[in-house]
DRENGUZA-104031 format. One record per atom (N, C-alpha, C, O): atom name; residue in three letters; x, y, z. Coordinates in steps of 0.02 Angstrom, whole numbers. Example, Ala and Ser with C-alpha at 12.3 -4.5 7.8 and 13.67 -1.06 7.14 Angstrom:
REM DRENGUZA-104031
<rec site="N" code="ALA" px="660" py="-284" pz="390"/>
<rec site="CA" code="ALA" px="615" py="-225" pz="390"/>
<rec site="C" code="ALA" px="660" py="-165" pz="390"/>
<rec site="O" code="ALA" px="712" py="-166" pz="423"/>
<rec site="N" code="SER" px="642" py="-112" pz="354"/>
<rec site="CA" code="SER" px="684" py="-53" pz="357"/>
<rec site="C" code="SER" px="645" py="2" pz="394"/>
<rec site="O" code="SER" px="670" py="57" pz="402"/>
END
This chain:
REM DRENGUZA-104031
<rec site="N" code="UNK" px="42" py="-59" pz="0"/>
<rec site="CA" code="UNK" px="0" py="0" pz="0"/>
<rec site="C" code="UNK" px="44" py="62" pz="0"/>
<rec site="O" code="UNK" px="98" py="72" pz="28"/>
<rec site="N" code="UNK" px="3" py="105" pz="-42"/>
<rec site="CA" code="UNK" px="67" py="178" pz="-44"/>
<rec site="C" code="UNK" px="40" py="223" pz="23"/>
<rec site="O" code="UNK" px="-20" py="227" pz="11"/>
<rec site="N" code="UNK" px="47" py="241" pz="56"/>
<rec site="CA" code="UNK" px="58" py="297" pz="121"/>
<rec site="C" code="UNK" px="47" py="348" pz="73"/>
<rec site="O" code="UNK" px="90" py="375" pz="38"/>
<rec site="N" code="UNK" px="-18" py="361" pz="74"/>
<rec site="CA" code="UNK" px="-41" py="423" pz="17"/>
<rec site="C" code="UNK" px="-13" py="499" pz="51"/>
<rec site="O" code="UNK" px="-6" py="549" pz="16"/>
<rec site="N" code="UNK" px="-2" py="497" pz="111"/>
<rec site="CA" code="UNK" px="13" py="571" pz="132"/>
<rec site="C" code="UNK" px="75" py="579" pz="131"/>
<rec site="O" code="UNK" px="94" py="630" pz="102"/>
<rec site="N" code="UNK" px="120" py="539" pz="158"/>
<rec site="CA" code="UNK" px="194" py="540" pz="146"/>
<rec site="C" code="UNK" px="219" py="550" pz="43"/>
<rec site="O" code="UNK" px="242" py="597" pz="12"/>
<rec site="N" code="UNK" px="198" py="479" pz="24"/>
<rec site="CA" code="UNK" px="180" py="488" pz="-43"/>
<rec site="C" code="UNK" px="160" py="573" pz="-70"/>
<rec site="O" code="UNK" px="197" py="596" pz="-113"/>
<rec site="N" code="UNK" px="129" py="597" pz="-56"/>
<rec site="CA" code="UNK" px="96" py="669" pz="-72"/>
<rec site="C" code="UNK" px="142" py="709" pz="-62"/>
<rec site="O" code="UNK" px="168" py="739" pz="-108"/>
<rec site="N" code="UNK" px="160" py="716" pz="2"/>
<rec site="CA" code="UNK" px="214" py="765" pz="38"/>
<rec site="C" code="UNK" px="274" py="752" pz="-16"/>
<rec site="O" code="UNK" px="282" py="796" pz="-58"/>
<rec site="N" code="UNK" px="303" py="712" pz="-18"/>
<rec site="CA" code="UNK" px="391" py="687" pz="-74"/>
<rec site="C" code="UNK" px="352" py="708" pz="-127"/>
<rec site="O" code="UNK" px="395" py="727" pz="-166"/>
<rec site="N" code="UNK" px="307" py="717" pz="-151"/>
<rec site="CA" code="UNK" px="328" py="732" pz="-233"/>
<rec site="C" code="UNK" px="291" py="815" pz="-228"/>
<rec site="O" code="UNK" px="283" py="834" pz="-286"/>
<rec site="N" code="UNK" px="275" py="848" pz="-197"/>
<rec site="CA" code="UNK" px="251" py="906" pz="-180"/>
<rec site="C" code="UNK" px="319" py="968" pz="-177"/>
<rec site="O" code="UNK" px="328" py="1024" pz="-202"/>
<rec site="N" code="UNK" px="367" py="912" pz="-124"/>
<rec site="CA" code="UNK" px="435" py="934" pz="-117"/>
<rec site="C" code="UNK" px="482" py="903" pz="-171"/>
<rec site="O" code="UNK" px="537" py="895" pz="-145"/>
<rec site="N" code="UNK" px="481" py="889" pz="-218"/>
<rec site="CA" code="UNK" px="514" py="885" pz="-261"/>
<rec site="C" code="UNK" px="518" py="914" pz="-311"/>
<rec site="O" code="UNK" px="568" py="927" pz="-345"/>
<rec site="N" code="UNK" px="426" py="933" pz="-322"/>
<rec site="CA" code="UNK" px="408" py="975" pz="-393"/>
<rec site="C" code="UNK" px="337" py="1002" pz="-369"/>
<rec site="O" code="UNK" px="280" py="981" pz="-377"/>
<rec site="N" code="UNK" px="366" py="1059" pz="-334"/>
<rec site="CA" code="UNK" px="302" py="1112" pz="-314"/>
<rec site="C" code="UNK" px="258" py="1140" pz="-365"/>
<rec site="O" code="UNK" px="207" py="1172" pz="-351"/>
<rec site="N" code="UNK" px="281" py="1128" pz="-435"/>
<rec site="CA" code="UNK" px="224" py="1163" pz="-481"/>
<rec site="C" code="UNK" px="178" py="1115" pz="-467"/>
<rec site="O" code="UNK" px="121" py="1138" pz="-463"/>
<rec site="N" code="UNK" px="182" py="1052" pz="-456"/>
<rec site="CA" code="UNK" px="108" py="998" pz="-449"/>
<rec site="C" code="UNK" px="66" py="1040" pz="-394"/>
<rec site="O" code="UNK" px="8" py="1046" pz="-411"/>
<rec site="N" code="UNK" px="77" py="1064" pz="-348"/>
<rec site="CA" code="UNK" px="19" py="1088" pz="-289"/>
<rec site="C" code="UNK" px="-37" py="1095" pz="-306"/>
<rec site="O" code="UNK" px="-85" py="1091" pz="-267"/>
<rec site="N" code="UNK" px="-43" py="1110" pz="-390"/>
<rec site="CA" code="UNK" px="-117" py="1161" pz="-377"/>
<rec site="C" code="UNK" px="-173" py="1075" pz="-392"/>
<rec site="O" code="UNK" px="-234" py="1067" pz="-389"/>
<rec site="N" code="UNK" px="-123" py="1033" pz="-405"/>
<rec site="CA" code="UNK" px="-162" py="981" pz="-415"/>
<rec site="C" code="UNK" px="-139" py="915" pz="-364"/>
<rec site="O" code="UNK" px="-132" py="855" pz="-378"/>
<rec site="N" code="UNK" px="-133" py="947" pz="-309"/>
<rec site="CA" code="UNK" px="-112" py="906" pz="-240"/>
<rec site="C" code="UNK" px="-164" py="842" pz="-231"/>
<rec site="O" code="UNK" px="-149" py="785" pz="-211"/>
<rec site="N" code="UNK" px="-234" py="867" pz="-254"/>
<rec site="CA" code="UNK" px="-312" py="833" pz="-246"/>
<rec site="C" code="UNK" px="-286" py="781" pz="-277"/>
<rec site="O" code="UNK" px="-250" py="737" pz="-253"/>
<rec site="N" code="UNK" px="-308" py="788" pz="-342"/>
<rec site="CA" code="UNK" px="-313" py="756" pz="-380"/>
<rec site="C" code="UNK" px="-261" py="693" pz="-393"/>
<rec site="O" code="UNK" px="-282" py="638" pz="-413"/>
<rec site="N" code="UNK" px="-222" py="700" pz="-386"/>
<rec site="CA" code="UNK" px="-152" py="669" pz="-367"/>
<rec site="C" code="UNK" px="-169" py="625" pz="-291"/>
<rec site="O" code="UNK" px="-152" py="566" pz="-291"/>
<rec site="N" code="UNK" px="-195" py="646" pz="-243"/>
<rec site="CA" code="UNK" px="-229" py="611" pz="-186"/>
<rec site="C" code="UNK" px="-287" py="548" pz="-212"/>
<rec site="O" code="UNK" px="-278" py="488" pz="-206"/>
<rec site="N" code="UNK" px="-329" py="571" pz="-232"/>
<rec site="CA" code="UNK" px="-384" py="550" pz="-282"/>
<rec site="C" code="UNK" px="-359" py="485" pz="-327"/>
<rec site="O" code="UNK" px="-393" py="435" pz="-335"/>
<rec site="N" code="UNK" px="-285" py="496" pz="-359"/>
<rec site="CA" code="UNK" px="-279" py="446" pz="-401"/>
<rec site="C" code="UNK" px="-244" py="383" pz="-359"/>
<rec site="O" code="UNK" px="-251" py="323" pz="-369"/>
<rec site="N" code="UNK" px="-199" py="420" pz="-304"/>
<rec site="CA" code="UNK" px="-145" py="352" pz="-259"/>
<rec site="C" code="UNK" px="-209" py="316" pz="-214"/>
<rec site="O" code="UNK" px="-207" py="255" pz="-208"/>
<rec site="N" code="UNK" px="-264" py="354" pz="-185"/>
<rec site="CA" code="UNK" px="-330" py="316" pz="-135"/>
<rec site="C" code="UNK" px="-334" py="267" pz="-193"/>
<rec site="O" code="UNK" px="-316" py="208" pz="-190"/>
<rec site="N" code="UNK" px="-362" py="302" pz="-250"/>
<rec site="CA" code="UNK" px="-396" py="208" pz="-296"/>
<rec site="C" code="UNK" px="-352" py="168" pz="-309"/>
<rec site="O" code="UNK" px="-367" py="110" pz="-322"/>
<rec site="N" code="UNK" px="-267" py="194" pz="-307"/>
<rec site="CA" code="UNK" px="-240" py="151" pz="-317"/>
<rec site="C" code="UNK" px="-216" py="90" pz="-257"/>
<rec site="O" code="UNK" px="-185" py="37" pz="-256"/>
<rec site="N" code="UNK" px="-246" py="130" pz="-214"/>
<rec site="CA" code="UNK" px="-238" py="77" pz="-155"/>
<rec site="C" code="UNK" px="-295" py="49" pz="-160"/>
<rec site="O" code="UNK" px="-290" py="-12" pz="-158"/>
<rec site="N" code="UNK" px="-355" py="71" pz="-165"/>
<rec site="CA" code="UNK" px="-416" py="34" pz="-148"/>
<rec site="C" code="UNK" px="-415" py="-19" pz="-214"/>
<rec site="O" code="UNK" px="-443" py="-72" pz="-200"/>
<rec site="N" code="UNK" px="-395" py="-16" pz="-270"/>
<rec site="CA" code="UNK" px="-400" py="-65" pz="-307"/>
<rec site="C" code="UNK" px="-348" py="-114" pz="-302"/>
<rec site="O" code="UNK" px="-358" py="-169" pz="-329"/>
<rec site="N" code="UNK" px="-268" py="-98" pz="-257"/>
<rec site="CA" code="UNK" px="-253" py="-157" pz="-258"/>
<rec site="C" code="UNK" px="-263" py="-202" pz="-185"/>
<rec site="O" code="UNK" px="-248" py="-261" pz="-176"/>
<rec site="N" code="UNK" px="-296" py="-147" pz="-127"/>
<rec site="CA" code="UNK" px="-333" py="-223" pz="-78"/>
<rec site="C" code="UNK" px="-370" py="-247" pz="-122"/>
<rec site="O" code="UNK" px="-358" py="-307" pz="-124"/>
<rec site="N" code="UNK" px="-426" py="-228" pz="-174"/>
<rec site="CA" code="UNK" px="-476" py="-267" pz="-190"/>
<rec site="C" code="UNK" px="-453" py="-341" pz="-233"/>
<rec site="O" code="UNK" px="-482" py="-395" pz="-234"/>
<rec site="N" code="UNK" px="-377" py="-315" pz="-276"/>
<rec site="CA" code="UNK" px="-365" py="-390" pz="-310"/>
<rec site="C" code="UNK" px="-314" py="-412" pz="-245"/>
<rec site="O" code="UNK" px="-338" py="-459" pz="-215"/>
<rec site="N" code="UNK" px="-260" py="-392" pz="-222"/>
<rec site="CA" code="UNK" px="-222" py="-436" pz="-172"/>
<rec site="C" code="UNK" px="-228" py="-436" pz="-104"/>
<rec site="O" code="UNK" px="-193" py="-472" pz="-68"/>
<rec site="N" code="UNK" px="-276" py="-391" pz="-79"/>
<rec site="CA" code="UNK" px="-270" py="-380" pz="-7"/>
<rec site="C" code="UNK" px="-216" py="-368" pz="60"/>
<rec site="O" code="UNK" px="-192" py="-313" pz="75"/>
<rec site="N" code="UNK" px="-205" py="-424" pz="92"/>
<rec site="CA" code="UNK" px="-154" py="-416" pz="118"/>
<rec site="C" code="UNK" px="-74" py="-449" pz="84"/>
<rec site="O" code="UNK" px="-19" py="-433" pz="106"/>
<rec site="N" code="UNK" px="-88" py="-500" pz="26"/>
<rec site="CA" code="UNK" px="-42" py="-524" pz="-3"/>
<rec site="C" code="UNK" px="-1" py="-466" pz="-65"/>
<rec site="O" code="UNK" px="-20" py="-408" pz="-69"/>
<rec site="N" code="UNK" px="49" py="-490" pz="-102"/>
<rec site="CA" code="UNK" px="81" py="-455" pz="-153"/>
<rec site="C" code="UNK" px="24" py="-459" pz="-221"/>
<rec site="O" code="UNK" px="-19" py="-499" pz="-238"/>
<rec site="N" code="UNK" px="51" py="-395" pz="-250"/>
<rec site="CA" code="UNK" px="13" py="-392" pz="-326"/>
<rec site="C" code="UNK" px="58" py="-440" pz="-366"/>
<rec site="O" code="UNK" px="41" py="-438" pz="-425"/>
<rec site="N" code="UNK" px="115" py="-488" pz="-353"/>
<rec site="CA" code="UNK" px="148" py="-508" pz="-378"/>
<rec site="C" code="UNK" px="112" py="-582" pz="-369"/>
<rec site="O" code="UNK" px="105" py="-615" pz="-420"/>
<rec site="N" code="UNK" px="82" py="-616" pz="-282"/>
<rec site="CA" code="UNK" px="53" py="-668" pz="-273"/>
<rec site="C" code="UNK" px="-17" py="-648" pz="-328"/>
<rec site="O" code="UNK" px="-37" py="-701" pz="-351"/>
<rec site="N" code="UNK" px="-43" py="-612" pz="-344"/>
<rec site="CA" code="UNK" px="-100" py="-609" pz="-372"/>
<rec site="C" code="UNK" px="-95" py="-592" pz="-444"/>
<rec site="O" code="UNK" px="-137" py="-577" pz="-486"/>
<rec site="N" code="UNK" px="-44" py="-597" pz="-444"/>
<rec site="CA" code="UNK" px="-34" py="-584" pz="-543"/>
<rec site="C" code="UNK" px="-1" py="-686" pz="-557"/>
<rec site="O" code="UNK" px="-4" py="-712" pz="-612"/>
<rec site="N" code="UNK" px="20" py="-715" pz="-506"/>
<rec site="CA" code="UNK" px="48" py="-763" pz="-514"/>
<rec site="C" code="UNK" px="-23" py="-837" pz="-499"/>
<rec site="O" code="UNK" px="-19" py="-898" pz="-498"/>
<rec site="N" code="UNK" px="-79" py="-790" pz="-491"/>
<rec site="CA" code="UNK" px="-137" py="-825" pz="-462"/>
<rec site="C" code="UNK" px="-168" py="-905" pz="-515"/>
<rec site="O" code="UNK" px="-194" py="-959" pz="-499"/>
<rec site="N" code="UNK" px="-148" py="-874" pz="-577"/>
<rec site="CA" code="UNK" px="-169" py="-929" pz="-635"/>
<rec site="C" code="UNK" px="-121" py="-997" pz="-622"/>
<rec site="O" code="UNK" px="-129" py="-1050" pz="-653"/>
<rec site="N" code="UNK" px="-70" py="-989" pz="-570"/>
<rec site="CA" code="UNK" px="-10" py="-1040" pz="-577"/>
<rec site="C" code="UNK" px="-42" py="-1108" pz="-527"/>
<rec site="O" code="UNK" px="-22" py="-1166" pz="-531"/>
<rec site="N" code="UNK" px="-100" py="-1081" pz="-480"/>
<rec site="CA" code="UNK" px="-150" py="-1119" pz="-427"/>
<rec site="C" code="UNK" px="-203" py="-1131" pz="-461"/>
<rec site="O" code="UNK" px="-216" py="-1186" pz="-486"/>
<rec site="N" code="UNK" px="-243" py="-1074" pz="-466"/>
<rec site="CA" code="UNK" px="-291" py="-1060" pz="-487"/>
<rec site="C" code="UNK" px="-345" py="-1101" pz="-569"/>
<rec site="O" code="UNK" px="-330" py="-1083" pz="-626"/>
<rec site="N" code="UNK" px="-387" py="-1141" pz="-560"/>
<rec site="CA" code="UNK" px="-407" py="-1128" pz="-621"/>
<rec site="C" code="UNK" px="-400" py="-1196" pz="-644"/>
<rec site="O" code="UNK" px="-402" py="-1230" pz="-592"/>
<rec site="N" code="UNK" px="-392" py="-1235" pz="-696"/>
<rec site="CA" code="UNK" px="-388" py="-1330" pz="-739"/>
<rec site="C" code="UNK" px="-303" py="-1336" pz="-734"/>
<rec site="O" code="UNK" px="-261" py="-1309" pz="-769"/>
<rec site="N" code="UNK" px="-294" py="-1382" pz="-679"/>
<rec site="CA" code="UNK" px="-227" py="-1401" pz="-681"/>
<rec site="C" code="UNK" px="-223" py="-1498" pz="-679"/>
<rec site="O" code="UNK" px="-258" py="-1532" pz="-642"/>
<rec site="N" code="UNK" px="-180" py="-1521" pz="-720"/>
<rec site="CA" code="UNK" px="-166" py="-1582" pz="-719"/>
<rec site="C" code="UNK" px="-114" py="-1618" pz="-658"/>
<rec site="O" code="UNK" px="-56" py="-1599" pz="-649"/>
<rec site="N" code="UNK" px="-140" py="-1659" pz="-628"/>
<rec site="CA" code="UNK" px="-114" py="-1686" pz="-560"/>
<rec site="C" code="UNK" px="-84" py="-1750" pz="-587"/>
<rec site="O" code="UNK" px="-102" py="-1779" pz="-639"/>
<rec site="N" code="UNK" px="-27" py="-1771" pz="-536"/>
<rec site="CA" code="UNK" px="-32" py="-1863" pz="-552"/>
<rec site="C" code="UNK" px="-85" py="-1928" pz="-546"/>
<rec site="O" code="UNK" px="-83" py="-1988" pz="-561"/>
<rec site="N" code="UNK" px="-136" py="-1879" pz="-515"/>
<rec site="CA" code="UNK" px="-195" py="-1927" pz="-504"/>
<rec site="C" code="UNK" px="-252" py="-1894" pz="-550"/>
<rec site="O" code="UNK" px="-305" py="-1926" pz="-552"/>
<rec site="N" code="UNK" px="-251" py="-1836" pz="-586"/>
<rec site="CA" code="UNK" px="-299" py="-1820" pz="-641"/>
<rec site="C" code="UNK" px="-301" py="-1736" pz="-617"/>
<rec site="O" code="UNK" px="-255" py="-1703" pz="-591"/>
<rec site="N" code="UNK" px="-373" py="-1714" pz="-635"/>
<rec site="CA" code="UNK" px="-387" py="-1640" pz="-653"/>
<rec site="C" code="UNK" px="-395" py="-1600" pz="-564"/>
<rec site="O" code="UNK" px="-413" py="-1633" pz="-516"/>
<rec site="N" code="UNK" px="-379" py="-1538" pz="-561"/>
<rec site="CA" code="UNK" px="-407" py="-1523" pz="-516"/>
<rec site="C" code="UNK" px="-434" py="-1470" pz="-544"/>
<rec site="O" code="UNK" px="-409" py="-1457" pz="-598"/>
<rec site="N" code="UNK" px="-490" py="-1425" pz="-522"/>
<rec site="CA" code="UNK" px="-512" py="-1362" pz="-537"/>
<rec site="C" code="UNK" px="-504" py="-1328" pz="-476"/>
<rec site="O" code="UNK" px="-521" py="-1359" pz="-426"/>
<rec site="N" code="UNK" px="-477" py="-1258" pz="-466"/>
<rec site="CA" code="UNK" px="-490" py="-1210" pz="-396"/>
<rec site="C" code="UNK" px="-514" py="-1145" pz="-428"/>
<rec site="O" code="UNK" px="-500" py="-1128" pz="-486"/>
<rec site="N" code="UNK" px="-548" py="-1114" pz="-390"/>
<rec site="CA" code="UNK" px="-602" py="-1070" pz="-406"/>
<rec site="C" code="UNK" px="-575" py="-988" pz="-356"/>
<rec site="O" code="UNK" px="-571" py="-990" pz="-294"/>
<rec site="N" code="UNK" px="-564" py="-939" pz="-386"/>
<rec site="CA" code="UNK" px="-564" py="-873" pz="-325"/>
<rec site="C" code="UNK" px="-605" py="-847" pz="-316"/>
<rec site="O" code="UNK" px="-632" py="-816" pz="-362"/>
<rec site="N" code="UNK" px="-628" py="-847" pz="-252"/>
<rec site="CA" code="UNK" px="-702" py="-801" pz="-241"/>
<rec site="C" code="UNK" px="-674" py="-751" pz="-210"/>
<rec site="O" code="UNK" px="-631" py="-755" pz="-165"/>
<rec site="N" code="UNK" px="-713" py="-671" pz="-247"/>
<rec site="CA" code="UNK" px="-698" py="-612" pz="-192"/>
<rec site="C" code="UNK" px="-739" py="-601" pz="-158"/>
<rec site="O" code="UNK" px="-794" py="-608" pz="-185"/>
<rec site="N" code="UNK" px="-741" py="-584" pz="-96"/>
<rec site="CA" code="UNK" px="-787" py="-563" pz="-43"/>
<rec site="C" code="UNK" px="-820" py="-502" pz="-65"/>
<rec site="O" code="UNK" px="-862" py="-475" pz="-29"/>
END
Protein backbone atom coordinates (compact mmCIF):
# COMPACT_ATOMS: atom_id res chain seq x y z
CA UNK A 1 0.00 0.00 0.00
CA UNK A 2 1.35 3.56 -0.88
CA UNK A 3 1.17 5.95 2.42
CA UNK A 4 -0.82 8.47 0.33
CA UNK A 5 0.26 11.42 2.65
CA UNK A 6 3.87 10.81 2.91
CA UNK A 7 3.61 9.76 -0.86
CA UNK A 8 1.92 13.38 -1.43
CA UNK A 9 4.28 15.30 0.76
CA UNK A 10 7.81 13.74 -1.47
CA UNK A 11 6.56 14.63 -4.66
CA UNK A 12 5.02 18.12 -3.60
CA UNK A 13 8.70 18.69 -2.34
CA UNK A 14 10.28 17.69 -5.22
CA UNK A 15 8.17 19.50 -7.87
CA UNK A 16 6.04 22.25 -6.27
CA UNK A 17 4.47 23.27 -9.63
CA UNK A 18 2.16 19.96 -8.97
CA UNK A 19 0.38 21.76 -5.78
CA UNK A 20 -2.33 23.21 -7.55
CA UNK A 21 -3.24 19.63 -8.30
CA UNK A 22 -2.24 18.12 -4.79
CA UNK A 23 -6.24 16.67 -4.92
CA UNK A 24 -6.27 15.12 -7.61
CA UNK A 25 -3.04 13.38 -7.34
CA UNK A 26 -4.58 12.23 -3.71
CA UNK A 27 -7.68 11.00 -5.65
CA UNK A 28 -5.57 8.92 -8.02
CA UNK A 29 -2.90 7.04 -5.18
CA UNK A 30 -6.59 6.32 -2.70
CA UNK A 31 -7.93 4.16 -5.93
CA UNK A 32 -4.80 3.02 -6.34
CA UNK A 33 -4.75 1.55 -3.11
CA UNK A 34 -8.33 0.68 -2.95
CA UNK A 35 -7.99 -1.31 -6.13
CA UNK A 36 -5.06 -3.15 -5.15
CA UNK A 37 -6.66 -4.45 -1.57
CA UNK A 38 -9.52 -5.34 -3.79
CA UNK A 39 -7.30 -7.80 -6.19
CA UNK A 40 -4.45 -8.71 -3.45
CA UNK A 41 -5.41 -7.60 -0.14
CA UNK A 42 -3.08 -8.33 2.36
CA UNK A 43 -0.84 -10.48 -0.07
CA UNK A 44 1.61 -9.11 -3.06
CA UNK A 45 0.26 -7.84 -6.51
CA UNK A 46 2.95 -10.17 -7.56
CA UNK A 47 1.06 -13.35 -5.46
CA UNK A 48 -2.01 -12.19 -7.44
CA UNK A 49 -0.68 -11.69 -10.85
CA UNK A 50 0.96 -15.26 -10.27
CA UNK A 51 -2.75 -16.49 -9.23
CA UNK A 52 -3.38 -18.57 -12.71
CA UNK A 53 -0.21 -20.81 -11.54
CA UNK A 54 -2.99 -22.39 -8.54
CA UNK A 55 -5.82 -21.20 -9.74
CA UNK A 56 -8.14 -22.56 -12.42
CA UNK A 57 -7.76 -26.60 -14.78
CA UNK A 58 -4.54 -28.02 -13.63
CA UNK A 59 -3.31 -31.64 -14.37
CA UNK A 60 -2.28 -33.71 -11.20
CA UNK A 61 -0.65 -37.26 -11.04
CA UNK A 62 -3.91 -38.55 -10.08
CA UNK A 63 -5.99 -36.41 -12.82
CA UNK A 64 -7.74 -32.80 -13.06
CA UNK A 65 -8.13 -30.46 -10.31
CA UNK A 66 -10.23 -27.25 -10.74
CA UNK A 67 -9.80 -24.20 -7.91
CA UNK A 68 -12.04 -21.40 -8.12
CA UNK A 69 -11.29 -17.46 -6.50
CA UNK A 70 -14.03 -16.02 -4.83
CA UNK A 71 -13.96 -12.24 -3.84
CA UNK A 72 -15.75 -11.27 -0.85
Amino acid sequence: MIHVDSALWLLMEKDPTLNPYAGEIRMHLDRYNDRRWHLAGNGSLSDFANGHRYFGFHRTETGWVFRVFHLL
